[in-house]
LUMVO-417444 format. One line per 3 residues: their letters; for each residue x, y, z of N, C-alpha, C. Coordinates in pm, whole numbers. Each point is the difference from the previous one (the first is absolute). Example, Ala and Ser with C-alpha at 12.3 -4.5 7.8 and 13.67 -1.06 7.14 Angstrom:
BEGIN
as) 1319:-569:780:-89:119:0:90:120:0  -35:105:-72:82:119:6:-77:109:73 .
This chain:
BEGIN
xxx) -55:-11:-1164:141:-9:-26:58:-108:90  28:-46:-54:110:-135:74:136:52:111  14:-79:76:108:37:122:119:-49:-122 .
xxx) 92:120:19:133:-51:-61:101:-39:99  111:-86:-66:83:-26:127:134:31:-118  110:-36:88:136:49:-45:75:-127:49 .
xxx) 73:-109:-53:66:-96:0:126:0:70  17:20:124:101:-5:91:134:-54:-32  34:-55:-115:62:-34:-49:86:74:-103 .
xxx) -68:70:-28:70:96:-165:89:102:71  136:-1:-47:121:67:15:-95:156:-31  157:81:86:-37:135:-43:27:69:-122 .
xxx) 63:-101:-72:27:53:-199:-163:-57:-21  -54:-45:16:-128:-63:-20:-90:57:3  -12:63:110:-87:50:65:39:170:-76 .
xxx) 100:22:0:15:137:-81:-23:9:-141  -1:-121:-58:-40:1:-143:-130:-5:-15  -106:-83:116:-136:41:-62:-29:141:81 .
xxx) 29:55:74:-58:93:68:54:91:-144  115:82:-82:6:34:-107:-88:5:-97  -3:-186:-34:-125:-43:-148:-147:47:75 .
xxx) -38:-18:109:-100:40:38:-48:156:-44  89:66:69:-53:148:-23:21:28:-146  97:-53:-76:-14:20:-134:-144:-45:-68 .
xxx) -59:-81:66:-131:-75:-66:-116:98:55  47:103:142:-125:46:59:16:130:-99  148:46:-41:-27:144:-73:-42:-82:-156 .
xxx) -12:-110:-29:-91:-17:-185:-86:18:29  -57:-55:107:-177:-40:82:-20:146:-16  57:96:47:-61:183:29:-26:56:-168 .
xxx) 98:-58:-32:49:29:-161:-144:5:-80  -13:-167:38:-115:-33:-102:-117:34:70  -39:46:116:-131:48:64:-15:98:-44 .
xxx) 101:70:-1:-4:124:-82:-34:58:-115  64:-72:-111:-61:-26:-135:-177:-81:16  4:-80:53:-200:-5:23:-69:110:63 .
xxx) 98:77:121:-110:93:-43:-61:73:-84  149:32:-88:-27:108:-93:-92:-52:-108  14:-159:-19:-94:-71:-103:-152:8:55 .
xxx) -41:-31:130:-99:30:50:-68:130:-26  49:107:36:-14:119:5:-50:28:-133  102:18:-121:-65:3:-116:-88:-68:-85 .
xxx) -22:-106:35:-113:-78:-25:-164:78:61  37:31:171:-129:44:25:-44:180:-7  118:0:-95:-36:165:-48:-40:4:-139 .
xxx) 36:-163:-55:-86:24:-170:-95:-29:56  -92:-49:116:-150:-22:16:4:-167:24  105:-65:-9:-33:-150:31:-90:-57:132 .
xxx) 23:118:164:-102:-79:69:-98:97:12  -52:49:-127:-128:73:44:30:189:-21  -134:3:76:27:131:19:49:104:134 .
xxx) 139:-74:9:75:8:144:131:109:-67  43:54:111:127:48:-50:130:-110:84  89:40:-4:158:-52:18:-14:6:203 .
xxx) -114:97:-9:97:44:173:-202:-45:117  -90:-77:-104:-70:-53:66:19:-172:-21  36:-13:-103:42:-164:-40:109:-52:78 .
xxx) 119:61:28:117:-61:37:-76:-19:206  6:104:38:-15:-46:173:-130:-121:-10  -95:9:-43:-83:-107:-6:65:-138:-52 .
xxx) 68:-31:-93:83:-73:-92:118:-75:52  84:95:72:166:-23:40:-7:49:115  64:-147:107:-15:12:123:171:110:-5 .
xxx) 11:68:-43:96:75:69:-22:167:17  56:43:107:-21:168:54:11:84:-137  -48:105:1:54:93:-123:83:36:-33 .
xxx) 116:16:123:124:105:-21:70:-152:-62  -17:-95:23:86:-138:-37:-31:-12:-200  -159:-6:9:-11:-26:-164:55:141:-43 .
xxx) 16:159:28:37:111:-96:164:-21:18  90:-87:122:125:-45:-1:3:-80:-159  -48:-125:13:0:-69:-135:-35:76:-117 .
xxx) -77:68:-25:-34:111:-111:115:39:-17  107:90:97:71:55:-41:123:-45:-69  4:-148:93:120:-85:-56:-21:-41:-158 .
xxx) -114:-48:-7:-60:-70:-158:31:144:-97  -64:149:19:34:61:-70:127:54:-35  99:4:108:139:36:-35:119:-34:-152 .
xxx) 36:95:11:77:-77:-167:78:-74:56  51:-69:121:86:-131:65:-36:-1:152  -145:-68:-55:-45:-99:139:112:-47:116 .
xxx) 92:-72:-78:121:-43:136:34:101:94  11:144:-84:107:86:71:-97:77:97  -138:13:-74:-121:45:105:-4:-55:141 .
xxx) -55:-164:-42:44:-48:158:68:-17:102  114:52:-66:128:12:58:14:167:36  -69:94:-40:11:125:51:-126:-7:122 .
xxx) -146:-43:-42:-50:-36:124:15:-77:145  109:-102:-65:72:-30:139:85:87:69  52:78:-71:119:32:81:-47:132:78 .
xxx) -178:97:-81:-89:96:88:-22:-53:71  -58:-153:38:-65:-47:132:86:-6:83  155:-68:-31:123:-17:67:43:154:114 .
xxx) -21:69:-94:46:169:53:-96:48:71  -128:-80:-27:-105:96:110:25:-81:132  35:-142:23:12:-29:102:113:-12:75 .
xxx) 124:1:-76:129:38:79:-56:155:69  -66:102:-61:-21:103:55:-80:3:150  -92:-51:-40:-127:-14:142:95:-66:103 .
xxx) 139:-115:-48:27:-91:68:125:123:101  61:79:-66:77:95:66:-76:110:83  -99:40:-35:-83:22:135:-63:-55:84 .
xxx) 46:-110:10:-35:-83:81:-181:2:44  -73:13:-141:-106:-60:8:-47:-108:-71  -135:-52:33:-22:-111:-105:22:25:-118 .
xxx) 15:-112:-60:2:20:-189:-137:-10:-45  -20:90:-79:-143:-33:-98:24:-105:-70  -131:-41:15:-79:-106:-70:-35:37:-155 .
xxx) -48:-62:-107:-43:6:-152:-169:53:12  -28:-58:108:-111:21:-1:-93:131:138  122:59:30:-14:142:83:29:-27:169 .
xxx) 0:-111:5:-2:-20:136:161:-20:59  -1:-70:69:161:20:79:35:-117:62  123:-33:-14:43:-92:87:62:72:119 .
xxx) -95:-60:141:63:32:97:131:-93:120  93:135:-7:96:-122:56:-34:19:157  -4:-96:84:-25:-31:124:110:16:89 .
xxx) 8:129:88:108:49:99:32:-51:122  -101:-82:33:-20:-110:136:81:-99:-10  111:30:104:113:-107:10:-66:-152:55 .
xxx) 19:-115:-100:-81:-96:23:28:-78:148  -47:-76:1:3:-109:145:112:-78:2  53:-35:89:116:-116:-17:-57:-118:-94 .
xxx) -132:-58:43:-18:-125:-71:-1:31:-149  -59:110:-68:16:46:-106:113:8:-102  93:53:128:135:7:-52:91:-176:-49 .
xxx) -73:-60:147:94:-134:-74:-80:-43:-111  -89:20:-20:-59:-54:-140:15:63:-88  10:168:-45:55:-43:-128:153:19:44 .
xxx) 120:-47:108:81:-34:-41:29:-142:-26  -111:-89:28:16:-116:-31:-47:-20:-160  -105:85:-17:-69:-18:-165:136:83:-72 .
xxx) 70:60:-20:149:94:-53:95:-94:-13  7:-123:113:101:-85:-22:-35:-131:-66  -112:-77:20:-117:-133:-29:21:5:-116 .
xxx) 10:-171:-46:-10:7:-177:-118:60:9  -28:45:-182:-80:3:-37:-144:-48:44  -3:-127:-42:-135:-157:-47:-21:18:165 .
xxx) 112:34:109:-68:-15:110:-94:101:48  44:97:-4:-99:185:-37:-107:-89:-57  -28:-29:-135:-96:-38:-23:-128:-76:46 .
xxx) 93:-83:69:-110:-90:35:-54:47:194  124:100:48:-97:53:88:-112:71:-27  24:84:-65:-112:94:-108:-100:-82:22 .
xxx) 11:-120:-114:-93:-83:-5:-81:-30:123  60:-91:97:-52:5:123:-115:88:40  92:142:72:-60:130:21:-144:20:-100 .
xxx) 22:-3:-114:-115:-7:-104:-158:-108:36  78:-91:29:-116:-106:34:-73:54:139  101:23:156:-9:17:92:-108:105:-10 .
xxx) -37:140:-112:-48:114:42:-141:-64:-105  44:-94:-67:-172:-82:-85:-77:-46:85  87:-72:88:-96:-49:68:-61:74:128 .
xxx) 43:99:65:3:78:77:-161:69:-37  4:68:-131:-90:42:-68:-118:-98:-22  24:-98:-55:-89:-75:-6:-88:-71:99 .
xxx) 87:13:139:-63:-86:126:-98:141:82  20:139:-75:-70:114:57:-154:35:-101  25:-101:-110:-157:36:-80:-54:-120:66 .
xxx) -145:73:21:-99:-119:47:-56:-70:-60  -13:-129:43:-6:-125:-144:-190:58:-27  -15:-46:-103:-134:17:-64:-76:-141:64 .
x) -144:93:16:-101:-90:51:-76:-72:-129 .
């Protein structure tokens, strides 16, 4: 995947109109993954890859978790896909405003947890991300960048060259 960047330049009507068209394009993208599964699925239940069923073909097949492809199942089968994904957002929404009012981590999709970190950080910490909170954009970036190279090569100067 390619490094994306964001054009330091584009107003905030700009910037709010693709962030909008975007997610409108990520809920077709779910839309139509969805409908392949279900095309997938019935394809390899008339016998198309063999003599496999639906629930040994797909994890071998489709790099995605299970609870994610029987999510898409459910959306593709609904009599209005839109309103499905839109009721599954708003279960995930409610499970984590919940965890988030007991002030524990939020679950993860995939069982695990995001943990939030209670350790009041360091001063130097602090001016950085209050300097990364205030910093254009492209400049964040290209420290990133930096930092990115700095820990390549770091890594790379600790493998021992080949004889």
């Amino acid at each position: 995947m390619e490094a994306l960047s964001i054009p330091p330049q584009d107003s905030l009507a700009v910037l709010a109109e693709r962030i909008a068209r975007y997610a409108r394009e990520a809920d077709d993208r779910t839309l139509l993954a969805a409908l392949l599964v279900r095309e997938a699925r019935a394809r390899v239940d008339d016998g198309e890859a063999g003599a496999v069923t639906w629930y040994e073909w797909a994890p071998q097949n489709i790099n995605l978790s299970e609870s994610r492809l029987r999510e898409l199942q459910r959306i593709a089968e609904a009599p209005d896909p839109h309103a499905e994904l839109a009721r599954l957002r708003e279960k995930v929404r409610k499970r984590v405003e919940k965890h988030r009012e007991k002030k524990r981590s939020a679950p993860l999709r995939n069982g695990g947890a995001a943990v939030r970190e209670e350790v009041a950080p360091e001063p130097d910490r602090d001016r950085l991300i209050a300097w990364a909170r205030d910093a254009a954009l492209q400049r964040v970036a290209e420290v990133l960048a930096y930092i990115d190279r700095v820990y390549a090569s770091k890594s790379e100067s600790d493998v021992p060259a080949e004889q």
